[in-house]
C-alpha positions as CSV (number, residue, x, y, z in Angstrom):
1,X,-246.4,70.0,152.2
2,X,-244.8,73.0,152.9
3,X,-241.0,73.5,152.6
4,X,-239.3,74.4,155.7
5,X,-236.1,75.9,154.6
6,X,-234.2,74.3,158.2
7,X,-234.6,71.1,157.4
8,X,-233.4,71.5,154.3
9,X,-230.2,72.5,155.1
10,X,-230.2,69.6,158.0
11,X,-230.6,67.2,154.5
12,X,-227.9,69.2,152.6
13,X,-225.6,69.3,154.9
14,X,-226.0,65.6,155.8
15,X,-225.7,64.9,151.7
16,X,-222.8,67.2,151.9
17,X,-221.3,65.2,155.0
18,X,-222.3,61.5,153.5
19,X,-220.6,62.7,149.8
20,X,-217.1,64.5,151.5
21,X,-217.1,61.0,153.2
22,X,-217.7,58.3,150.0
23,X,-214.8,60.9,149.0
24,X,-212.1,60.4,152.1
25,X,-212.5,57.0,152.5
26,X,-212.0,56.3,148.2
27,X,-208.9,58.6,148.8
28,X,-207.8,57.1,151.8
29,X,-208.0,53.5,151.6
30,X,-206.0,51.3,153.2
31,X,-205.8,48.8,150.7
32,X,-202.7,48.5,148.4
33,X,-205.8,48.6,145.4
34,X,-205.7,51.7,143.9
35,X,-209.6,53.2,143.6
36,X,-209.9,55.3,141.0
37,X,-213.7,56.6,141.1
38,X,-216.8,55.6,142.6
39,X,-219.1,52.5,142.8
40,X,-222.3,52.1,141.3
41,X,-223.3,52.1,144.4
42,X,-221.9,55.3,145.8
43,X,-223.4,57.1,142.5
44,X,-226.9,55.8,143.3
45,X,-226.6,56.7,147.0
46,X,-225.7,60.2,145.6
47,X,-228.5,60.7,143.3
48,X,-231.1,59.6,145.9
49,X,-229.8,62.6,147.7
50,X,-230.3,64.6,145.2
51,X,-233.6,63.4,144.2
52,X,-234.9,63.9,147.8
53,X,-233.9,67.4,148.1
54,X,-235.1,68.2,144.4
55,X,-238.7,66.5,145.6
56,X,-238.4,68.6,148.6
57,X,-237.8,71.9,146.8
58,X,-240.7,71.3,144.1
59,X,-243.8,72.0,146.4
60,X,-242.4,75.6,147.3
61,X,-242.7,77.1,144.0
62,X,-246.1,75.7,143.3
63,X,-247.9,78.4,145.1
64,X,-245.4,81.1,143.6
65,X,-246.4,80.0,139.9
66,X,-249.8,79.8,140.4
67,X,-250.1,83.6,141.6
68,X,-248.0,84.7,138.7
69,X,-250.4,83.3,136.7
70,X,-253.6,85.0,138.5
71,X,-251.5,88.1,138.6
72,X,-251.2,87.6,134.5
73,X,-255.1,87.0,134.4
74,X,-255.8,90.3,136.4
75,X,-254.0,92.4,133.9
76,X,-256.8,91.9,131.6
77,X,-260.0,93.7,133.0
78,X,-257.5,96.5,133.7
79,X,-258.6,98.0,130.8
80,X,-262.1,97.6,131.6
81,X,-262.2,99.2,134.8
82,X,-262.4,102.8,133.4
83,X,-265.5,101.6,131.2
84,X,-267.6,100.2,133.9
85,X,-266.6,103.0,136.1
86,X,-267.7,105.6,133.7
87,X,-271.2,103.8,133.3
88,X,-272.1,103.8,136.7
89,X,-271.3,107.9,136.9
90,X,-273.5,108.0,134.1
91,X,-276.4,105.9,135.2
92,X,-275.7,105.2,138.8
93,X,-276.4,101.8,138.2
94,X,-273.6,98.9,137.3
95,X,-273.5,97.2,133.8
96,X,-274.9,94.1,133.4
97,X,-272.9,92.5,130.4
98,X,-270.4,93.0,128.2
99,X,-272.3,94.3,125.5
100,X,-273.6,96.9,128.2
101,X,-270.1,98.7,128.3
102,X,-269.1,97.7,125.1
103,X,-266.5,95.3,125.8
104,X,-265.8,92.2,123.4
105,X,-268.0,88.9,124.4
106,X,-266.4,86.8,127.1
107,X,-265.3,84.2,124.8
108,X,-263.0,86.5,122.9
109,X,-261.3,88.3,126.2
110,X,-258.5,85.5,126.1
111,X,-254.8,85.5,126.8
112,X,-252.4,82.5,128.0
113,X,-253.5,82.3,131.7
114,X,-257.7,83.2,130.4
115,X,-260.3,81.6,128.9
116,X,-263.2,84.0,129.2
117,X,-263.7,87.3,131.3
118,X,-267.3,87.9,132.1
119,X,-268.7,91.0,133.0
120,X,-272.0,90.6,135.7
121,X,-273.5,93.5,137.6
122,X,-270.2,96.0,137.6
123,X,-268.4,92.0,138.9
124,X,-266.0,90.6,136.0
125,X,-265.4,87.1,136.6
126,X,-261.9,85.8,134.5
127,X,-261.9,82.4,133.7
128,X,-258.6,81.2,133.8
129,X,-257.4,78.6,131.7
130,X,-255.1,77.9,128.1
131,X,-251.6,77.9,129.8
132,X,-252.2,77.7,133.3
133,X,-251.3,75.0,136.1
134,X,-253.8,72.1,136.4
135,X,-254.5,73.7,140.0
136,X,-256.2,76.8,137.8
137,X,-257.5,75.8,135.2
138,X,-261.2,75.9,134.8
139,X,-260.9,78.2,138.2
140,X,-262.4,81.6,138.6
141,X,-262.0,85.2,139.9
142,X,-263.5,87.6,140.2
143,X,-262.9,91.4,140.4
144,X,-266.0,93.7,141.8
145,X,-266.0,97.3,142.0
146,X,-266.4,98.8,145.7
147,X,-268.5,101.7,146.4
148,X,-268.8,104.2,149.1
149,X,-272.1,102.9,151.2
150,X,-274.6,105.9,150.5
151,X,-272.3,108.4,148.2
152,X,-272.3,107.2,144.9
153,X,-270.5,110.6,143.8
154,X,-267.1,108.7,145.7
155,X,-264.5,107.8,144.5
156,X,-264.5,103.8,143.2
157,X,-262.2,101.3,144.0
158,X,-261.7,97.3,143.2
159,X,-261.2,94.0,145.0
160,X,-260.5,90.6,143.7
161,X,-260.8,87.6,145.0
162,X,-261.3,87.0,148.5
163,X,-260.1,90.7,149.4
164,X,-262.9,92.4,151.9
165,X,-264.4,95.7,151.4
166,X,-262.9,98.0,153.4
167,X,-265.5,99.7,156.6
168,X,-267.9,102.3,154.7
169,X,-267.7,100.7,151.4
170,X,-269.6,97.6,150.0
171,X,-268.9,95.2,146.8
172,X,-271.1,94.9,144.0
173,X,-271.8,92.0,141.7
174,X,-271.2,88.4,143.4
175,X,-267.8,87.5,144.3
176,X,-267.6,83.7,142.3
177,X,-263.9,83.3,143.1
178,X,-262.9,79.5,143.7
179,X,-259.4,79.1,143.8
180,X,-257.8,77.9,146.0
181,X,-256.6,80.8,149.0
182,X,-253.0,79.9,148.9
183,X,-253.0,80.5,145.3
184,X,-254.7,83.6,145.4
185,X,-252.3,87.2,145.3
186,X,-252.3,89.1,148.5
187,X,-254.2,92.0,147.3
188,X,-256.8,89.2,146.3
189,X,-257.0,87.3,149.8
């Protein structure tokens, strides 16, 4: 459900219209009783409002907290980067574990929003998990170097995700990403 920021402000200015009345009619009532506040049942009519519009606001910042969270997880293997790139100058081919580059194992490359980064074939794949939205956890991404087709003395780049290689340049390692598209950053769609 996606929030469509019109019809929200239909609702709210309904609520608004419904409360301004429960107001004008306590204040004006033609009664010789004297009100002074409001029903139960006004209260309860008021706090549905408010409940509806809350449930209605909720689902929008789903998809915002879950790329934060990716965003955190692609902070790690920025360090990385300059390892792997450095091995392929050196041997022209990309490393094929951890160990290869040096890096810790994948069970120690942890923070709040990952579990494990695993390096395959030049492709890191981040586990993400510990603090993250059900949505996440136990999800993957991955981040593959991209090389010029046929000049291996070119400059390198990177891609996560579900982010194509641009024309003349190809991806290496597999691309195991599984989260879920709307989740993913734009860099990383």
């Amino acid at each position: 459900m996606h929030f469509q920021p019109t019809s929200a402000l239909a609702v709210s200015g309904i609520a608004l219209y419904f409360c301004l009345y429960l107001v004008d009619m306590a204040c004006n009532n033609t009664n010789k009783m004297t009100i002074k506040g409001f029903t139960l049942l006004e209260m309860m009519v008021v706090l549905l409002i408010v409940a509806i519009l809350a449930a209605m606001a909720i689902p929008t910042f789903l998809p915002i907290t879950a790329r934060k969270q990716v965003n955190h997880a692609l902070e790690i293997p920025e360090v990385y980067k300059r390892l792997i790139k450095s091995y392929y100058q050196m041997n022209r081919k990309f490393p094929d574990s951890n160990e290869t580059v040096g890096m810790p194992e994948s069970h120690l490359l942890i923070s709040n929003t990952v579990r494990s980064v695993t390096l395959e074939n030049g492709a890191m794949h981040i586990e993400l998990g510990n603090r993250v939205i059900r949505e996440l956890d136990g999800k993957i991404v991955s981040v593959q170097p991209l090389v010029v087709i046929g000049s291996p003395e070119s400059p390198m780049d990177w891609a996560c995700g579900y982010a194509a290689a641009p024309e003349g340049m190809e991806k290496a390692g597999e691309n195991r990403t599984d989260i879920d598209r709307r989740y993913a950053p734009a860099a990383c769609r």
